[in-house]
C-alpha positions in Angstrom: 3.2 20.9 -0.6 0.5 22.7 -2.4 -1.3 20.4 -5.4 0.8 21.0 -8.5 0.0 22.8 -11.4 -3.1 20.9 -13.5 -3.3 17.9 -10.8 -5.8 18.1 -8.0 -5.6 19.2 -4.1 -5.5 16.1 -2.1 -6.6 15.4 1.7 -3.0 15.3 2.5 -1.6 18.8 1.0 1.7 19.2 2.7 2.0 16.2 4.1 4.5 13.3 2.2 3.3 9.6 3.0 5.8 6.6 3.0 4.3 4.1 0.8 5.0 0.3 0.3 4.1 -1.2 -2.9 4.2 -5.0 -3.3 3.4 -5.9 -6.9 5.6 -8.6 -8.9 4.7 -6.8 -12.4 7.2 -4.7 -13.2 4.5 -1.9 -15.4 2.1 -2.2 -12.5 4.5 -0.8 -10.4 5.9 2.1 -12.4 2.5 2.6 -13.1 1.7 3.0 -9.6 5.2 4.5 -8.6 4.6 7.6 -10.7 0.9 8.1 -9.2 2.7 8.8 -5.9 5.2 10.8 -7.1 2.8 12.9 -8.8 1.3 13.8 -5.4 4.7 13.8 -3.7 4.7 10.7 -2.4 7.4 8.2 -1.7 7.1 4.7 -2.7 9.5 1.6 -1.8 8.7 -1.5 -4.1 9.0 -5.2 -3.4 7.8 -7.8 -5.7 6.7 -10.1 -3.6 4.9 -11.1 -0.2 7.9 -12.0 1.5 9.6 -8.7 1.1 6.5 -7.1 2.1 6.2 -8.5 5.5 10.5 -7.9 6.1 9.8 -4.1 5.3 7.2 -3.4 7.1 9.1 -4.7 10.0 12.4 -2.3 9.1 10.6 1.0 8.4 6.9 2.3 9.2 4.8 3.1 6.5 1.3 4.9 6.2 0.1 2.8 4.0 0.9 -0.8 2.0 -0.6 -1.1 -1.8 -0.7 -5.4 -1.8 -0.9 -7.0 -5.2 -3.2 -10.1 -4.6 -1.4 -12.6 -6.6 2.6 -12.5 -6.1 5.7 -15.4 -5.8 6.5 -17.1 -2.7 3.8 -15.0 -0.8 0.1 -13.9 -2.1 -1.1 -10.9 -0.7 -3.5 -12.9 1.7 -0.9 -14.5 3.2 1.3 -11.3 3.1 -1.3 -9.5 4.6 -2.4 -12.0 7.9 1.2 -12.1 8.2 1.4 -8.6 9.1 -1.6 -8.3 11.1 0.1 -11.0 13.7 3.3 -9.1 13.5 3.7 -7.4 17.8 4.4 -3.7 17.2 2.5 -0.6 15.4 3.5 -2.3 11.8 0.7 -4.7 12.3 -2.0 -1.4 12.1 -0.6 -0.3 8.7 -3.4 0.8 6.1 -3.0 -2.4 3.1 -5.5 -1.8 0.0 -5.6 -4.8 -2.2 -4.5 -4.4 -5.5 -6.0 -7.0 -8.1 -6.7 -8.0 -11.3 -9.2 -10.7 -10.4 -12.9 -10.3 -11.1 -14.2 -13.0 -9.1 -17.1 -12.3 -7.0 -16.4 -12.6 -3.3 -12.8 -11.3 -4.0 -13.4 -7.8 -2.0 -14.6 -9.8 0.9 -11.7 -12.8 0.7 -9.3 -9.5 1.2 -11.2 -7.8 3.7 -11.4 -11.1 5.6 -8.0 -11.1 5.5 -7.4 -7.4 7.5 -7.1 -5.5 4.2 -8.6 -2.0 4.8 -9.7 -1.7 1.0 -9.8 -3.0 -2.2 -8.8 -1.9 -5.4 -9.6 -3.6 -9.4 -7.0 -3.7 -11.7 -7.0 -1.6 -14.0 -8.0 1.6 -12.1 -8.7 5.1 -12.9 -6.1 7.7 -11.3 -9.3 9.3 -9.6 -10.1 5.6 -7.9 -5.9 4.5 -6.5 -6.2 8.7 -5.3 -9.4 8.5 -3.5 -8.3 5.0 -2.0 -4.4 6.8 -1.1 -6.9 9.8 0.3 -9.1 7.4 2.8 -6.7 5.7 4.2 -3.4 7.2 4.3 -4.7 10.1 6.5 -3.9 8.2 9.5 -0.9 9.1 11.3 1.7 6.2 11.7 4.7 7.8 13.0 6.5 6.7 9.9 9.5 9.3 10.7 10.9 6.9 13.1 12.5 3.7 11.0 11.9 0.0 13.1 14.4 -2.1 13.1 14.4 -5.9 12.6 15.4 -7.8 15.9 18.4 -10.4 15.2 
């Protein structure tokens, strides 16, 4: 897919990524839904950590966007939850998405096995360049996981 009409190239021209997006505010995430689809991107939304951890666990993505601050599971936990998962899920890309300010926040999420870390609000030009770094790895998110019972 070629960049489309008044919106920039991307790193990833022709190539679709599967995108998880955990954010509990419902604006943030058709905010950040829409940025994807713009580039041709599909997103699947939870609202919470919890949900989080069961998708990545059903389907592979190439990259998690993790609101810090959700119910029944923050980001943090979300996160180190997924990095002591046993298969490929546990590599996934996961940028940080937060509205905190607080100095030593980029380092509590990288700390945590976040690969990045992004300030609510952002600029378009700052979620694309983040998508840009690290969705370029290849995750072999054609082939869906499933759960074991």
């Amino acid at each position: 897919m070629s960049a489309s009409p008044g919106g920039p190239a991307t790193a990833h021209a022709g190539r679709q990524l599967n995108v998880l997006v955990a954010e509990d505010a419902p604006l943030i995430r058709i905010l950040i839904s829409k940025l994807l689809r713009k580039r041709g991107h599909v997103a699947d939304l939870v609202v919470d950590g919890e949900e989080a951890v069961a998708a990545v666990q059903r389907k592979a993505y190439d990259l998690v966007l993790m609101d810090m601050h959700m119910p029944k599971m923050d980001g943090v936990a979300a996160t180190m939850t997924i990095r002591k998962l046993g298969g490929p899920e546990r590599l996934v890309p996961i940028i940080a998405l937060t509205g905190d300010a607080v100095a030593g926040q980029r380092e509590i999420c990288l700390a945590a096995g976040m690969d990045d870390y992004l300030s609510k609000p952002f600029e378009p030009a700052e979620f694309y360049a983040a998508i840009d770094r690290h969705g370029a790895v290849e995750t072999g998110s054609e082939t869906p996981r499933t759960v074991a019972t």
